[in-house]
C-alpha positions as CSV (number, residue, x, y, z in Angstrom):
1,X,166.6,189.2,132.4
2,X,164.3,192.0,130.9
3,X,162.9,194.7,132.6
4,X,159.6,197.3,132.3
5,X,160.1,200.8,133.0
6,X,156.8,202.8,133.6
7,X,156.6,206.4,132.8
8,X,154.7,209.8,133.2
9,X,153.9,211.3,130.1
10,X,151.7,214.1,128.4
11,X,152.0,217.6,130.4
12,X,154.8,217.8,132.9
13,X,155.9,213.7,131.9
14,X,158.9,213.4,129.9
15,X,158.4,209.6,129.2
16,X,156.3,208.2,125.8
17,X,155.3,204.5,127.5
18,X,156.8,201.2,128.5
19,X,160.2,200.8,128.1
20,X,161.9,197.4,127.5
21,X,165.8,197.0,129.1
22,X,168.1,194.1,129.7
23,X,168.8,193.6,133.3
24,X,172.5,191.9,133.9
25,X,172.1,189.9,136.5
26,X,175.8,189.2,137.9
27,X,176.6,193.1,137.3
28,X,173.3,194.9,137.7
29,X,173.5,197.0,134.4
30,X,170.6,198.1,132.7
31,X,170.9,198.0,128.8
32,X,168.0,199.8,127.0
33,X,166.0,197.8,124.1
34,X,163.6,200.4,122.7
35,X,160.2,201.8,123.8
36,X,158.3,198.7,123.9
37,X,154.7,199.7,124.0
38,X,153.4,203.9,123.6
39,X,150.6,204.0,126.0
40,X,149.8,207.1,128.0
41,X,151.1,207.2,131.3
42,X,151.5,203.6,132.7
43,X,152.4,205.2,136.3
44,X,151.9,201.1,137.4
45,X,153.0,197.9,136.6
46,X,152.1,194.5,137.5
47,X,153.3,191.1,135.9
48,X,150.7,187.5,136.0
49,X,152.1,185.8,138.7
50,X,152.7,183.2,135.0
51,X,154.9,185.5,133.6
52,X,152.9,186.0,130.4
53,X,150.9,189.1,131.0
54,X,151.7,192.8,132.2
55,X,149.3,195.3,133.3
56,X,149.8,198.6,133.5
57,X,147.4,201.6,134.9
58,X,146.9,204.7,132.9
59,X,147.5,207.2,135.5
60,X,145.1,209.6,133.8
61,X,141.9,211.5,134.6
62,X,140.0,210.8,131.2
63,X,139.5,208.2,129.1
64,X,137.1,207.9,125.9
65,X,135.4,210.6,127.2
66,X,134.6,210.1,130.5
67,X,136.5,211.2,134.1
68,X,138.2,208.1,134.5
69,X,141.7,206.7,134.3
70,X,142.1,203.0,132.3
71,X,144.2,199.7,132.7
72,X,145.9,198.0,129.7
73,X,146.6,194.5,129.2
74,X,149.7,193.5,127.1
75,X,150.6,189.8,126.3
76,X,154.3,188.8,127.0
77,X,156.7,187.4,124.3
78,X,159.1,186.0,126.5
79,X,161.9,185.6,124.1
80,X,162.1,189.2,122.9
81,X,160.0,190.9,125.9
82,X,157.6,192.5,123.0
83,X,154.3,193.7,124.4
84,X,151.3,193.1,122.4
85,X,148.2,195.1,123.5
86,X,145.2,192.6,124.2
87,X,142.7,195.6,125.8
88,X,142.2,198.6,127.5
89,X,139.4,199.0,129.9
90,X,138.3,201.8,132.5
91,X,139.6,201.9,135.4
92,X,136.3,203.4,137.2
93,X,138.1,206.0,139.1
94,X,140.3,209.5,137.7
95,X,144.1,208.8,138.0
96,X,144.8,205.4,138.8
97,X,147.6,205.2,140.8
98,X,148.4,201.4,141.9
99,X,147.2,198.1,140.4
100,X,147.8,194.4,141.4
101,X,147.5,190.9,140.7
102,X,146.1,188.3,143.3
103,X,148.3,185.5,143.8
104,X,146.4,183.1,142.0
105,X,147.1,185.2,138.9
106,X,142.6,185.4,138.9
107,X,142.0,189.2,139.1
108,X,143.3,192.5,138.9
109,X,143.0,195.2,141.3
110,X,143.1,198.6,141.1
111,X,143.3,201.8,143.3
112,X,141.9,205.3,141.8
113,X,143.6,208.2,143.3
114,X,142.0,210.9,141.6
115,X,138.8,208.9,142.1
116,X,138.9,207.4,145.3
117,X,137.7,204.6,144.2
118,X,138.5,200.6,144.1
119,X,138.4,197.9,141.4
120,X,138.1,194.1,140.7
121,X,138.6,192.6,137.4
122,X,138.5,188.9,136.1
123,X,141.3,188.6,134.1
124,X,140.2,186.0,131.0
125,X,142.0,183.0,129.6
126,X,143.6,185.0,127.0
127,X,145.6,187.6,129.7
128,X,142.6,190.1,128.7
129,X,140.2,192.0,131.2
130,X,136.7,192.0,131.5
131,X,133.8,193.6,133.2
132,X,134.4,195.4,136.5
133,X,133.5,192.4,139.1
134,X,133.2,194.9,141.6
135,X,133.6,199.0,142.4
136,X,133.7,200.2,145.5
137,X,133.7,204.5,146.2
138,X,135.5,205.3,149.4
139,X,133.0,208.0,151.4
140,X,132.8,209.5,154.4
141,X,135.2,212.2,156.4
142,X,139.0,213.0,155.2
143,X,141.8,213.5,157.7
144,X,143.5,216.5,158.8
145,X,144.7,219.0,156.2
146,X,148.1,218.8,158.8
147,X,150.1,215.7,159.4
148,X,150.0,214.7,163.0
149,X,153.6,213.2,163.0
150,X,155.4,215.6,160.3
151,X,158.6,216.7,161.3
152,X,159.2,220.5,162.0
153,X,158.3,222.9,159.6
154,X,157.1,220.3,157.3
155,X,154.3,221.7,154.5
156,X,152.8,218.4,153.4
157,X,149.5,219.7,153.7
158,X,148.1,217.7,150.9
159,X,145.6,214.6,149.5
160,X,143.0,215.4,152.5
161,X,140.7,217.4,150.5
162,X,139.1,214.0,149.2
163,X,139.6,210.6,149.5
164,X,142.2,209.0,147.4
165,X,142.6,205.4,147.1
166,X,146.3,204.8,147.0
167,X,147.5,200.9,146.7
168,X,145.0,197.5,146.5
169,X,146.9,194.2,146.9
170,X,145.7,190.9,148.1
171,X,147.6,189.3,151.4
172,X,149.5,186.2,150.5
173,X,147.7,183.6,151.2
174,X,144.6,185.7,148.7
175,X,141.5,185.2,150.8
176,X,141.7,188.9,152.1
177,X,142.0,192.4,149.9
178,X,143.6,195.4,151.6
179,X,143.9,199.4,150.0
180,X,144.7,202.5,151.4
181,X,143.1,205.6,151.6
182,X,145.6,208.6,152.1
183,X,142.8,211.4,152.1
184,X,140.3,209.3,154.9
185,X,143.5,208.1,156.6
186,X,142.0,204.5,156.6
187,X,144.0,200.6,155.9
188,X,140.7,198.8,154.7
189,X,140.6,195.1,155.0
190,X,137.7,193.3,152.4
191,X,136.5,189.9,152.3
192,X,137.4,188.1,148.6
193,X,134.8,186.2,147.3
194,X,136.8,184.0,144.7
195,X,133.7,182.7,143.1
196,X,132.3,186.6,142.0
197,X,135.2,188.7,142.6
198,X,132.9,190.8,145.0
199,X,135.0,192.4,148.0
200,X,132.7,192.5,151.3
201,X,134.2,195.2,154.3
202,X,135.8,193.1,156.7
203,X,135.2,193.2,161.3
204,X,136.2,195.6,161.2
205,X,136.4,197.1,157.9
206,X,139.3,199.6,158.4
207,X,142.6,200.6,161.1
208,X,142.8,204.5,160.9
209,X,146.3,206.2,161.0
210,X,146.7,209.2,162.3
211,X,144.8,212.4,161.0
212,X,146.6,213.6,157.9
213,X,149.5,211.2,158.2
214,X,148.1,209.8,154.6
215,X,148.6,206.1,154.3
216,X,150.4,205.3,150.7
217,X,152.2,202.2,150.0
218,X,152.3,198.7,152.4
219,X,154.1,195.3,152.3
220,X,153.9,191.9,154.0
221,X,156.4,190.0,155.4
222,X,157.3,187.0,153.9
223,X,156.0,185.0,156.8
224,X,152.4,186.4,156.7
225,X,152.5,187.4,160.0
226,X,153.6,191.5,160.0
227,X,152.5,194.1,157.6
228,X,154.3,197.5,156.9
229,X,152.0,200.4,156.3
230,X,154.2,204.0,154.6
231,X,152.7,207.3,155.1
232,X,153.4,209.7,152.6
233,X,152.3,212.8,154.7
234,X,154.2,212.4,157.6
235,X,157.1,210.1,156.4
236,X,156.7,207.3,159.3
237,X,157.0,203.8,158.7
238,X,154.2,201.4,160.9
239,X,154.2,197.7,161.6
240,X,151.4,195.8,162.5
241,X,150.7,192.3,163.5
242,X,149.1,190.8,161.1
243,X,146.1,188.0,161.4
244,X,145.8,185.5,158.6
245,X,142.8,183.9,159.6
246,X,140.9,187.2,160.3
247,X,142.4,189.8,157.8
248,X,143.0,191.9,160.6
249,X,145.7,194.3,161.9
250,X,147.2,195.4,165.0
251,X,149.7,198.3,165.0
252,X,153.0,198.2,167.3
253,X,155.1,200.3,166.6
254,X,156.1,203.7,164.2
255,X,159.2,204.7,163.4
256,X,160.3,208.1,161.0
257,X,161.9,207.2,157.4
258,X,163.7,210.7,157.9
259,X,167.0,210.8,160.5
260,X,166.4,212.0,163.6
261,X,167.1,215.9,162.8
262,X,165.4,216.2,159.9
263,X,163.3,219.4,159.4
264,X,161.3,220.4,156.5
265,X,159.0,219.0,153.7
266,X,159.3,215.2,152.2
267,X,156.8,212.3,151.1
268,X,157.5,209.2,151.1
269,X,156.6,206.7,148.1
270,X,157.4,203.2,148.6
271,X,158.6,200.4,150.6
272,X,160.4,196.8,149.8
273,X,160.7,194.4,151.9
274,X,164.2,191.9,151.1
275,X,163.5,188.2,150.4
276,X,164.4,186.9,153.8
277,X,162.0,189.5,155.6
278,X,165.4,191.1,157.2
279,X,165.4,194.6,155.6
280,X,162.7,197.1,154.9
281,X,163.7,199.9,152.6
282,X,161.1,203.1,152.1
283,X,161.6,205.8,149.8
284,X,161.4,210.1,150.6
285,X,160.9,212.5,148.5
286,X,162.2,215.9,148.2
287,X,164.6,214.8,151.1
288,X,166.4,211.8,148.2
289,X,167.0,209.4,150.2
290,X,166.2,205.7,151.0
291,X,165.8,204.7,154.4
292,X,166.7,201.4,155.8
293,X,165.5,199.4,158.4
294,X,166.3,195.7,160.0
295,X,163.3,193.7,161.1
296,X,163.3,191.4,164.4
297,X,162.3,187.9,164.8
298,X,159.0,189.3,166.3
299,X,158.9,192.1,163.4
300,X,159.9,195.4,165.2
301,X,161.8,197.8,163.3
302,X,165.3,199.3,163.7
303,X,166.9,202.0,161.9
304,X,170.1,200.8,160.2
305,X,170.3,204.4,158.1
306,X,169.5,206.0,154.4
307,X,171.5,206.1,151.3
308,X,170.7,209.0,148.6
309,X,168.9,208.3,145.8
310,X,171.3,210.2,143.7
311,X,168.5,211.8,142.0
312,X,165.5,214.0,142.3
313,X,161.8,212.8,143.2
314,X,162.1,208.8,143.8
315,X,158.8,208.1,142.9
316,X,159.4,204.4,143.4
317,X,162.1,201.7,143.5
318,X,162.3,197.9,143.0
319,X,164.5,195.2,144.3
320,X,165.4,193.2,141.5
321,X,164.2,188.6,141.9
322,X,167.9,187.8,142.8
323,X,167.6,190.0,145.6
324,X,171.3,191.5,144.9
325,X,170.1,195.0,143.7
326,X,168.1,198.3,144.1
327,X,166.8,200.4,140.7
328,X,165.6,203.9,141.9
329,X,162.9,205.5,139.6
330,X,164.2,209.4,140.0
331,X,161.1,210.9,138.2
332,X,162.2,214.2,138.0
333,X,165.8,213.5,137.3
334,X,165.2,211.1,134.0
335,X,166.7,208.3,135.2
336,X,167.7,205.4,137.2
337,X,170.2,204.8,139.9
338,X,170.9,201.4,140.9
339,X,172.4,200.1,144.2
340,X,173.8,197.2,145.3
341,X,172.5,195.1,148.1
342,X,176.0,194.8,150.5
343,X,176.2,193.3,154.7
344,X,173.2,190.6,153.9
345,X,170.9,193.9,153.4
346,X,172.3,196.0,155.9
347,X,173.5,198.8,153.5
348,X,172.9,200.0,149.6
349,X,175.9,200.8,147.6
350,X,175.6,203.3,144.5
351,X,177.1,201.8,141.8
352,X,177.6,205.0,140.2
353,X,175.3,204.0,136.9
354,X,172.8,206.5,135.6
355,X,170.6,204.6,133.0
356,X,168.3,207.5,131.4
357,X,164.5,207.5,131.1
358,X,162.0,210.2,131.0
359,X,160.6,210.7,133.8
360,X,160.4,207.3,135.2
361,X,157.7,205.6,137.7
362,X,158.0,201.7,138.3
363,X,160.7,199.3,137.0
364,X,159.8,195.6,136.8
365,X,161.1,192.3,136.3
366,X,160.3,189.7,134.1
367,X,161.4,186.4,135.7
């Protein structure tokens, strides 16, 4: 199986693109091909639910000209996992940091950090983008420059000077939108208009966290009933009960992704959830670590424990299709450190592998 490795590049990013590997499947080892495409930054991945287009956002602040980050489409060849460029197109926000496809492979959406800002765009027969269908500017107040649940002597006082759009991705059934704001605090809910590819707030149009806890990254579960919210500030973990039919949430419970004597700074990045819906695994920074957590019947949350990344800055990590492994992106360590999935999901097993990659973001899978 191939596999796409984001990275940072430019100032401070030691990475120059895409980069293509081989992914064994029964042992987990990454082989690397060659840097497959030399765009700037692709801090984002996402592969057409068709297997024959990858999107990536250009996590950076200008593009021909103007304050705004870009997306780039790249056609698959799915015997040699070559990328061929098809466009590149604004991304109508400064540093976009997450990008999606809806489930019925029809549009992209992306969330501008720098920007605050959301986008919808058609994706065309030939894997291309067009014309924003739809732009939305978060406004209104931020959160509080301190994290309400931080653990002691935690300085995480950041993102609340603005608001930052952090993640966009459609639920699973694709009639509802949702994207976080980590500077206003907010979990928005939109309306998807297939037809236009407009996004209307939903009733209501948002659940707040609490102040300065900084929403980031969220999953579903694979039954569409719970949703998992990450906040980066405060490094707690949130389910919610999830309505289908409405778009709506309804939070139960929080939990810290830190153990329970933890002091200091760390920020949490992402969040899988395993096949089954069994396992939730979130991702801290600074403290190197991935937490894991076993999910009830109903959806509550239970801390099983935390494995170490075995590198610096995990800015993201990806369970691989079979299920059977974990890639950690260490960003500031250049590489990857892979993990295998032991006790049905109950525990992550370094498998002692370092693969290197300049300053890595998002691995991905071609399937």
């Amino acid at each position: 199986m191939f596999a796409y490795v984001g990275t940072y590049t430019g100032p401070g990013g030691n990475g120059k693109g895409i980069y293509l590997f081989r992914f064994n499947l029964k042992t987990g080892s990454l082989t690397p091909i060659k840097l497959v495409s030399e765009i700037p930054s692709p801090g984002w991945l996402a592969i057409h639910p068709n297997g024959k287009y990858l999107y990536a956002a250009n996590e950076v602040s200008r593009f021909n000209g103007a304050k705004t980050g870009s997306v780039t489409a790249l056609a698959i060849d799915r015997s040699t996992g070559d990328l061929t460029q098809l466009n590149v197109v604004s991304s109508q926000g400064a540093g976009p940091a997450h990008l999606s496809v809806d489930p019925q492979g029809q549009f992209v959406f992306v969330a501008n950090y720098g920007g605050g800002s959301i986008a919808v765009f058609p994706i065309q027969p030939n894997g291309s983008l067009g014309e924003p269908a739809d732009i939305h500017v978060h406004t209104g107040s931020v959160g509080s420059k301190k994290p309400t649940n931080a653990p002691p002597g935690s300085f995480a006082f950041s993102g609340h000077d603005s608001p930052h759009a952090h993640m966009i991705e459609a639920d699973p059934g694709g009639g509802f939108v949702f994207s976080t704001d980590l500077g206003q605090d907010r979990i928005y809910s939109w309306i998807l208009n297939r037809p236009t590819g407009k996004l209307t707030p939903n009733d209501p149009p948002f659940v707040s966290t609490p102040p300065g806890d900084g929403p980031r990254h969220f999953v579903f579960h694979p039954n569409g009933r719970f949703f998992y919210s990450l906040q980066e500030e405060a490094s707690t973990l949130t389910a919610y009960d999830y309505s289908a039919s409405k778009g709506s949430l309804a939070m139960r419970q929080t939990l810290s992704t830190l153990p329970p004597k933890f002091a200091g700074t760390s920020f949490t990045s992402e969040l899988r959830i395993s096949r089954d819906g069994k396992f939730i695994y979130a991702a801290n920074r600074l403290a190197d670590s991935i937490a894991i957590f076993s999910v009830s019947a109903s959806g509550g949350l239970t801390r099983v424990g935390e494995v170490s990344t075995h590198g610096d800055y995990p800015r993201s990590f990806t369970l691989d299709p079979t299920g059977k492994f974990l890639v950690s992106c260490n960003q500031r360590s250049d590489a990857l450190t892979t993990y295998r999935v032991e006790a049905k999901g109950s525990k992550l097993a370094f498998m002692g592998e370092y693969t290197p990659v300049g300053s890595p973001a998002i691995i991905v899978f071609l399937p």
